[in-house]
ZAVEXPA-541798 format. One record per residue (C-alpha): residue in one letter; x, y, z. Coordinates in Angstrom, 1 decimal. Example, Ala and Ser with C-alpha at 12.3 -4.5 7.8 and 13.67 -1.06 7.14 Angstrom:
BEGIN
tilum, c1, c2, c3
A, 12.3, -4.5, 7.8;
S, 13.7, -1.1, 7.1;
//
This chain:
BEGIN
tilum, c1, c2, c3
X, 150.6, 86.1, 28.2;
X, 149.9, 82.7, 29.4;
X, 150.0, 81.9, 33.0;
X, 151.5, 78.4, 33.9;
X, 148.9, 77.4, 36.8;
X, 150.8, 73.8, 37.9;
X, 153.7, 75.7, 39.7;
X, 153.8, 75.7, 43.2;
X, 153.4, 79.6, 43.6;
X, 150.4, 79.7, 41.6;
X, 148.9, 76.3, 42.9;
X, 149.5, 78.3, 47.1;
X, 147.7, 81.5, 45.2;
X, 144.9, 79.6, 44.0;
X, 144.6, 77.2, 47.7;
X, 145.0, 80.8, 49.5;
X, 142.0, 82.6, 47.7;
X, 139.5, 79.6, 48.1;
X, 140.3, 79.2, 51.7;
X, 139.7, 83.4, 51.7;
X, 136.5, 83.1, 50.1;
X, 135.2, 80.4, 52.7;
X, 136.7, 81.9, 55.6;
X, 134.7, 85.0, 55.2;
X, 132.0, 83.2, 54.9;
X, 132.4, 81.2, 58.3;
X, 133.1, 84.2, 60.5;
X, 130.5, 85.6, 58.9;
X, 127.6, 83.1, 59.7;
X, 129.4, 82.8, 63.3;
X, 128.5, 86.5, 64.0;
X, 124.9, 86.2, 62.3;
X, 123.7, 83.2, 64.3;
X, 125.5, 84.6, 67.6;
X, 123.7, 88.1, 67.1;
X, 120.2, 86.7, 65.2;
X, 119.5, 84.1, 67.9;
X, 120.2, 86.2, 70.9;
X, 118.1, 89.1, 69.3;
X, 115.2, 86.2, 69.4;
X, 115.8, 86.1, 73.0;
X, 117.7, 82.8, 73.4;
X, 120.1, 82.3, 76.2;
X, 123.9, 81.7, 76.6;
X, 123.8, 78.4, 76.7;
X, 120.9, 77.9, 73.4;
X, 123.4, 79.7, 71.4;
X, 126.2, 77.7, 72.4;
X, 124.0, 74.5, 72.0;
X, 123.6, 75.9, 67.9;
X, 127.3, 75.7, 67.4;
X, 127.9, 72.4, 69.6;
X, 126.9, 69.8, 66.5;
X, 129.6, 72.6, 64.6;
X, 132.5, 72.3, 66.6;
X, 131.7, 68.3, 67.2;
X, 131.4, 67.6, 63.4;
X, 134.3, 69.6, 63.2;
X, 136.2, 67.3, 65.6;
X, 134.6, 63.9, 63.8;
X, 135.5, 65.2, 60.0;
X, 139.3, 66.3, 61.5;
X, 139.7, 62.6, 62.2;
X, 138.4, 61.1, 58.9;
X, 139.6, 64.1, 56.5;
X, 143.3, 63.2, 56.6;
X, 143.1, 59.3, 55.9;
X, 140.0, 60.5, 52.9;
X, 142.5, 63.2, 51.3;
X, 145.3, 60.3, 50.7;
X, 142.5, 59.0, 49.0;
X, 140.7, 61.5, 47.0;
X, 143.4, 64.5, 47.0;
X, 143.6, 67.6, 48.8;
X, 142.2, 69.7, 46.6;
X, 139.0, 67.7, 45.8;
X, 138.7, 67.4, 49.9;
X, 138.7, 71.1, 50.0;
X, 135.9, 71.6, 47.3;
X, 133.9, 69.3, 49.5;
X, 134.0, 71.8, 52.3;
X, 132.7, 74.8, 49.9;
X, 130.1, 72.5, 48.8;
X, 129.1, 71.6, 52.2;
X, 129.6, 75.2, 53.1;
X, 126.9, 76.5, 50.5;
X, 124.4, 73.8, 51.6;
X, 124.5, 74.8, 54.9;
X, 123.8, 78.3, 54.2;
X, 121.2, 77.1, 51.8;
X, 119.6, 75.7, 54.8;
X, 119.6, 78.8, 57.0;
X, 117.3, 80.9, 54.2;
X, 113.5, 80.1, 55.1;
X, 111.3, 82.0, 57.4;
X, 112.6, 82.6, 60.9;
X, 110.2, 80.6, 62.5;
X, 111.5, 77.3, 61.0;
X, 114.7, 78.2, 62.5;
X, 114.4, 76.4, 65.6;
X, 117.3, 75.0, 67.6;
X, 117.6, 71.4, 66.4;
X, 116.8, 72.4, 62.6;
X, 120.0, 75.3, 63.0;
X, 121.8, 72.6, 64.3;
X, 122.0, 70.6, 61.7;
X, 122.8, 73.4, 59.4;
X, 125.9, 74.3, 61.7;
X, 126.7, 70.3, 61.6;
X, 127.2, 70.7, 57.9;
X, 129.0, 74.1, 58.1;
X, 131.5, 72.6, 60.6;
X, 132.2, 69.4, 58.4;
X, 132.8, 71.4, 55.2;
X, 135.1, 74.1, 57.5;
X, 137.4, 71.4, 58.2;
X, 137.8, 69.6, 55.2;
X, 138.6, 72.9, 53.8;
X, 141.1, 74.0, 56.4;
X, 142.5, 71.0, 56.2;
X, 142.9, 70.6, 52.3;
X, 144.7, 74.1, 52.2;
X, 146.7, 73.6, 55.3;
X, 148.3, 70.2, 54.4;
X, 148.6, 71.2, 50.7;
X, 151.5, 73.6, 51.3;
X, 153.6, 70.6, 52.5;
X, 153.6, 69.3, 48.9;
X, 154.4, 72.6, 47.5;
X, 158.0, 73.5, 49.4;
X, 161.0, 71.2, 48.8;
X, 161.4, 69.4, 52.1;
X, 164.9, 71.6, 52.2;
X, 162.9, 74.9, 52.6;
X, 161.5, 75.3, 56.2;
X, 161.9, 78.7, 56.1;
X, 159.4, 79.5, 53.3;
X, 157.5, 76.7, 54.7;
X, 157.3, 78.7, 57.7;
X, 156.6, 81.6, 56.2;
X, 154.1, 80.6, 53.2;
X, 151.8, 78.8, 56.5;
X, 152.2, 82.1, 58.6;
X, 150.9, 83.9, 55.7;
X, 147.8, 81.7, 55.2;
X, 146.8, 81.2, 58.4;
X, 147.2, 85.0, 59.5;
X, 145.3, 86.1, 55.9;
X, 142.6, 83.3, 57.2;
X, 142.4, 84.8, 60.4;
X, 142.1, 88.5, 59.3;
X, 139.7, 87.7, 56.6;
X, 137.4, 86.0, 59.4;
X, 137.8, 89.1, 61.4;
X, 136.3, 90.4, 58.2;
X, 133.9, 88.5, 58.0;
X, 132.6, 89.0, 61.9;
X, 131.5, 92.7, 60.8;
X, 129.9, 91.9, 57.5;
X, 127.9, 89.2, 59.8;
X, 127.0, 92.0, 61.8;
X, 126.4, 94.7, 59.5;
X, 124.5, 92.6, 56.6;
X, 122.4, 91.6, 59.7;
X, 121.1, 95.2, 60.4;
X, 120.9, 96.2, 57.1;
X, 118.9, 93.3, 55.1;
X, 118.5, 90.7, 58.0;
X, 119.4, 87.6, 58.2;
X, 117.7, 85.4, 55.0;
X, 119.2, 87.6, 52.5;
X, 122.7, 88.1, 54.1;
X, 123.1, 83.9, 53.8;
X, 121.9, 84.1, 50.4;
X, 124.6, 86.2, 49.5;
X, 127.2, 84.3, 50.7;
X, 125.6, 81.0, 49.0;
X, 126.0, 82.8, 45.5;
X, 129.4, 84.5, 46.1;
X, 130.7, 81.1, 47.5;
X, 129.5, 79.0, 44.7;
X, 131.2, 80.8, 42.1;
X, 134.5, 80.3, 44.0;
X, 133.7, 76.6, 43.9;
X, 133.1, 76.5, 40.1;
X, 136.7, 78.1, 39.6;
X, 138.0, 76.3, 42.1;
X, 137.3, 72.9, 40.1;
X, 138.4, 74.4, 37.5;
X, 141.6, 75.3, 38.0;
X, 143.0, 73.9, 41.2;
X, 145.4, 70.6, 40.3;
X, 143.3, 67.6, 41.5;
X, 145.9, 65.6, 42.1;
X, 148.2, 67.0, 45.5;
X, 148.4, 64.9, 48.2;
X, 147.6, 62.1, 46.7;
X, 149.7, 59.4, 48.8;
X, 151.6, 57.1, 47.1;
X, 149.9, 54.4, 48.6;
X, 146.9, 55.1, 50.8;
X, 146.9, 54.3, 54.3;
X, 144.4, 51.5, 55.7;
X, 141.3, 53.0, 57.5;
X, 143.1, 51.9, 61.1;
X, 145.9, 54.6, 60.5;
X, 143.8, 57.4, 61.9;
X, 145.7, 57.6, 64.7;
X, 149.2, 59.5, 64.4;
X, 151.9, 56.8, 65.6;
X, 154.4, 60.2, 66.3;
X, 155.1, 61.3, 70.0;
X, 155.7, 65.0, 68.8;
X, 152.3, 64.9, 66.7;
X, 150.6, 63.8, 69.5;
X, 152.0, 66.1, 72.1;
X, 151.5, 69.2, 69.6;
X, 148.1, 68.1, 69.0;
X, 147.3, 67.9, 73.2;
X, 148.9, 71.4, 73.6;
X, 146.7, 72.6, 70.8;
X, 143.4, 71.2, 72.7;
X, 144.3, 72.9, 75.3;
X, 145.2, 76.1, 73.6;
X, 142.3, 76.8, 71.3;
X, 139.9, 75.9, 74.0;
X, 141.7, 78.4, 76.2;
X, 140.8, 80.9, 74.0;
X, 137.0, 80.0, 73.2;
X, 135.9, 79.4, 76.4;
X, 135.8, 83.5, 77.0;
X, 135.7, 84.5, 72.9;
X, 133.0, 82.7, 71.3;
X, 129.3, 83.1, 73.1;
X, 130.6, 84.9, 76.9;
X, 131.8, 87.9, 75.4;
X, 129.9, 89.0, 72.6;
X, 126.9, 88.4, 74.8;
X, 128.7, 89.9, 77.4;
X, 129.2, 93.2, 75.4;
X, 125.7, 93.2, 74.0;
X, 124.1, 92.6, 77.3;
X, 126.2, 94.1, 79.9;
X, 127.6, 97.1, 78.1;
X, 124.6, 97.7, 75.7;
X, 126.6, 97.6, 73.1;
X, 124.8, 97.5, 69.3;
X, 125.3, 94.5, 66.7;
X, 127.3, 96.5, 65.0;
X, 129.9, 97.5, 67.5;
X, 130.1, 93.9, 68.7;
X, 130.7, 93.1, 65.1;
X, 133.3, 95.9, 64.7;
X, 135.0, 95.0, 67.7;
X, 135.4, 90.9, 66.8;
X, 136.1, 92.1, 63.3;
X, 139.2, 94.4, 64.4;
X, 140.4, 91.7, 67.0;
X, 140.6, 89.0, 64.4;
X, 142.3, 90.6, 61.6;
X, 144.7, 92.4, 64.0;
X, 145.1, 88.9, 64.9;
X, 145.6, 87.8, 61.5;
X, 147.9, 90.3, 61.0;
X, 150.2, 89.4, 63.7;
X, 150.1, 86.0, 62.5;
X, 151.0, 86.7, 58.7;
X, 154.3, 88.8, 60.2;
X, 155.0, 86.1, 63.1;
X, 158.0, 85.0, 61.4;
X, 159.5, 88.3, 61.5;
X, 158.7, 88.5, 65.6;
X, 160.0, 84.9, 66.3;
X, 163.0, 84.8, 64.0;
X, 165.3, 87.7, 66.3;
X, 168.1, 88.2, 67.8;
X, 170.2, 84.9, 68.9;
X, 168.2, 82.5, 66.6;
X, 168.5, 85.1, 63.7;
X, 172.4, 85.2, 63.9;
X, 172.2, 81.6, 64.2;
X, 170.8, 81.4, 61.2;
X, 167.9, 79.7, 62.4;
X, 165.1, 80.3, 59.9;
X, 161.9, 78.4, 62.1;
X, 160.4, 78.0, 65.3;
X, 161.0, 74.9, 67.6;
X, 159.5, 73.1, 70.8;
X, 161.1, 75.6, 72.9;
X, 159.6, 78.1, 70.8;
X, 156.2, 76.7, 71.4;
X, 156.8, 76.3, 75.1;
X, 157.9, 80.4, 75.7;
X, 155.6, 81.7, 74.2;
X, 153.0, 80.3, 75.5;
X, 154.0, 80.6, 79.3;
X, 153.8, 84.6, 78.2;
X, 150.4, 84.1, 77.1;
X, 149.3, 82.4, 80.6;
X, 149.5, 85.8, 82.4;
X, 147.3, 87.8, 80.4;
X, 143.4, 86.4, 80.8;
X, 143.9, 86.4, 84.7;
X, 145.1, 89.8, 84.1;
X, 141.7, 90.4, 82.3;
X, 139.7, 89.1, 85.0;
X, 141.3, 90.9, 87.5;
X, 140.5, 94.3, 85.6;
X, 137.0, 92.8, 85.1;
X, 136.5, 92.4, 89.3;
X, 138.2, 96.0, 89.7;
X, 136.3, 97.8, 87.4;
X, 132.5, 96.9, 89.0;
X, 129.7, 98.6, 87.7;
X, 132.5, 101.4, 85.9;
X, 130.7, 100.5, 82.3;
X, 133.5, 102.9, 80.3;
X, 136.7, 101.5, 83.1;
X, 135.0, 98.0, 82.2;
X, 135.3, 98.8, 78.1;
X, 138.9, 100.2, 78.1;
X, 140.4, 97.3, 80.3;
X, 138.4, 94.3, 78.4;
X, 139.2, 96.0, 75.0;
X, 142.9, 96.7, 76.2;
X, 143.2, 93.1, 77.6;
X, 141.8, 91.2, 74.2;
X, 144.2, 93.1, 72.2;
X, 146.9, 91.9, 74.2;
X, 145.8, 88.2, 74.4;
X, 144.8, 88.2, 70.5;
X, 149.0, 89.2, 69.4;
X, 150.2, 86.3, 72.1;
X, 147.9, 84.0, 70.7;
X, 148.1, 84.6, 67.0;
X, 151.9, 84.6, 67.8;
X, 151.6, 80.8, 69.4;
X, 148.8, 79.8, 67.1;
X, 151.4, 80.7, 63.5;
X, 153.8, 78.2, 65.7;
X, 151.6, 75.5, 66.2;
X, 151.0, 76.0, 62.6;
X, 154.4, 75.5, 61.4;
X, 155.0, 72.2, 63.9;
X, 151.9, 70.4, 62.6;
X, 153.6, 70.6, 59.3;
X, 156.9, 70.4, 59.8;
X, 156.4, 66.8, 62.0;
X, 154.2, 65.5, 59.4;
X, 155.4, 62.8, 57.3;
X, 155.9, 63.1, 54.1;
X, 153.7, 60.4, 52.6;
X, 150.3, 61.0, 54.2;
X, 150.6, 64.6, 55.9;
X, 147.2, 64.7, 55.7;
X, 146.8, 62.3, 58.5;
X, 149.0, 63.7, 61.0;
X, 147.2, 66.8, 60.3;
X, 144.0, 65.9, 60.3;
X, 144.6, 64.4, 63.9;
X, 146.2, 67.4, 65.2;
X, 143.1, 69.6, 63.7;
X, 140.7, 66.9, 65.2;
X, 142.6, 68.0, 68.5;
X, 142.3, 71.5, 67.8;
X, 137.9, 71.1, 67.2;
X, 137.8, 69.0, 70.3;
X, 139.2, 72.4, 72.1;
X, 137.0, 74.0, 70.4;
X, 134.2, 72.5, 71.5;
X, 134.7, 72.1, 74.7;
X, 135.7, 75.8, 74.9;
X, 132.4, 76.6, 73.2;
X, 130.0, 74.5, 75.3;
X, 132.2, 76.0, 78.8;
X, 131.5, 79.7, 77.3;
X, 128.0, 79.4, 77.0;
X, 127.5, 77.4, 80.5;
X, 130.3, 79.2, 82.7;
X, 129.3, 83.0, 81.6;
X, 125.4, 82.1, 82.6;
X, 126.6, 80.9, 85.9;
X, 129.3, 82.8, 86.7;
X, 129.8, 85.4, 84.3;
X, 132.9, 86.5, 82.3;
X, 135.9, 86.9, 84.8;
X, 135.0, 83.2, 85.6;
X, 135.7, 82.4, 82.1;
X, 139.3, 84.2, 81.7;
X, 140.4, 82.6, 85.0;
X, 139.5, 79.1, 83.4;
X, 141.2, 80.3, 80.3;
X, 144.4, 81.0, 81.9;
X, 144.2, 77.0, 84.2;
X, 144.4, 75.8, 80.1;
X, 147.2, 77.8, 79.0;
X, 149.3, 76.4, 82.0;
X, 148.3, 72.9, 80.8;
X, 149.3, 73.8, 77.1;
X, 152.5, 75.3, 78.9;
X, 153.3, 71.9, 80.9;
X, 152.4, 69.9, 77.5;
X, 155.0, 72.0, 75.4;
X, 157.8, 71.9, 77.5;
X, 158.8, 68.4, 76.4;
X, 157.9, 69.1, 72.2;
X, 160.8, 68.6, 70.5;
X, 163.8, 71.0, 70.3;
//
């Protein structure tokens, strides 16, 4: 039976699995260089110095991305990523004692530009596939990528941290350099070169969204994500390893459950947002007010964390239950308001050129993360963890003050 692969159901299938194949990857290589480099006996703030040139790139490539995919195509953008993606990792396998700090910089530099062209290229690619009629499968067909993305990274978190105590850390990127190369190969080979192609290109000085509700999305999302990385990303993994002796593994499992339950909760979002009054009203998608609720939930529950932190003292097993109880929590409000932010992104994009508006809003989004990443690593050695969540919760009331005024 031949299989027709230009419709838009098979064209999201194909999009979904390459973004799959390099999401693993990423939250794989997070873990490894996380776990590798503190194993060498670098500090809180080294490891957050590897990923800095990662998340920067990451904001630098979010900017340019949008106005090069009117140009090139989405899907050619997002084959860039993998490529970039599989040099990287080609860096990272020589000897450990080339691995210094400014060589695995670079290495993360390049990981971080292919990351976002990829996320990008999947992300805005949906909009070209749904009939600007349908926001309700729009909705749905984003929540289902980004939660897949997000459990898959999960995913990959404990295969960084398993393949990195069973055959170290050369072979475990060498792996992923094979497995994501063959993705690439049948990625050019059948993915449709030619969405989001605009119909005529935009001059380099549109970089910039012109939209108020783009803009004030993409400042709630700054906000938002780095809320979340300032405590996730070096202070508590080291926190776990260091504090509560727990093994690479463990840390793994734990960051691995966290994100795909996080995932998860993101892929059914629809189904949690979508209730009651709106349902009835037939409503089918979130809306500013939407954004702004739930994310005025989500501003209780890291100063909750901290506060269990300060009670618990030197309790190691009272200290376990309440952080593990209080990241579960936090991870279903946040994948909750991240599947939003999702959907707005798209939804106020134009139509000729989404990748712009999206590539600014996902430039916003990096810049969070960075600055998130480079407070983890710096806060947590100073002041240690609680001092992270109560920092985390001052952003989410930002984000909250930001979203109140999206559009209804």
């Amino acid at each position: 039976m031949n299989v027709d692969l230009k419709t838009p159901v098979t064209q999201y299938s194909l999009v979904t699995l390459s973004y799959w194949a390099f999401t693993l990857s990423d939250g794989a290589l997070r873990m490894l260089v996380v776990l590798f480099f503190h194993q060498l006996g670098y500090s809180p703030i080294e490891i957050a110095a590897l990923l800095v040139l990662y998340e920067l790139f990451g904001v630098i490539t979010n900017l340019y991305a949008g106005w090069l995919a009117t140009a090139i195509g989405l899907t050619v953008t997002m084959q860039m990523g993998l490529a970039l993606q599989i040099a990287a990792l080609g860096m990272l396998m020589v000897d450990s004692s080339i691995l210094n700090v400014a060589y695995v910089m670079v290495a993360q530099a390049l990981s971080g530009i292919g990351k976002d062209l990829n996320k990008m290229g999947a992300k805005a690619s949906i909009k070209s596939l749904v009939p600007a009629d349908a926001q309700g499968r729009l909705y749905r067909w984003i929540a289902l990528l980004t939660g897949s993305k997000n459990a898959l990274k999960g995913v990959g978190f404990f295969l960084g941290g398993w393949l990195l105590s069973t055959v170290g850390f050369q072979y475990a990127v060498g792996t992923m350099a094979a497995a994501l190369s063959v993705v690439l190969v049948l990625s050019i080979l059948l993915l449709d070169r030619s969405t989001g192609l605009a119909k005529k290109p935009k001059p380099f000085q549109h970089l910039f969204s012109t939209s108020s509700a783009v803009n004030r999305l993409s400042a709630a999302r700054f906000f938002l994500f780095g809320s979340r990385d300032i405590w996730f990303v070096v202070a508590l993994p080291v926190f776990l390893q260091s504090q509560l002796q727990w093994s690479y593994v463990q840390v793994g499992t734990l960051m691995a459950a966290w994100v795909i339950a996080y995932g998860i909760v993101q892929t059914v979002a629809p189904k949690i947002t979508i209730i009651g009054k709106t349902a009835k009203a037939n409503i089918t998608h979130p809306s500013g007010r939407t954004a702004f609720r739930w994310v005025a939930i989500l501003c209780l529950v890291p100063g909750a964390i901290a506060g269990g932190v300060y009670a618990a003292g030197p309790d190691t097993n009272m200290l376990a239950i309440g952080l593990v109880s209080g990241l579960l929590v936090f991870g279903a409000l946040f994948a909750i308001n991240s599947s939003i932010h999702s959907y707005l992104i798209v939804a106020y994009a134009r139509e000729d050129g989404t990748s712009l508006d999206v590539g600014f809003y996902y430039m916003c989004n990096a810049a969070g993360r960075l600055v998130g990443t480079l407070l983890s690593g710096l806060v947590y050695q100073q002041f240690g963890l609680a001092a992270c969540l109560v920092l985390s919760s001052a952003m989410l009331i930002v984000t909250a003050v930001i979203s109140r005024k999206l559009p209804a």
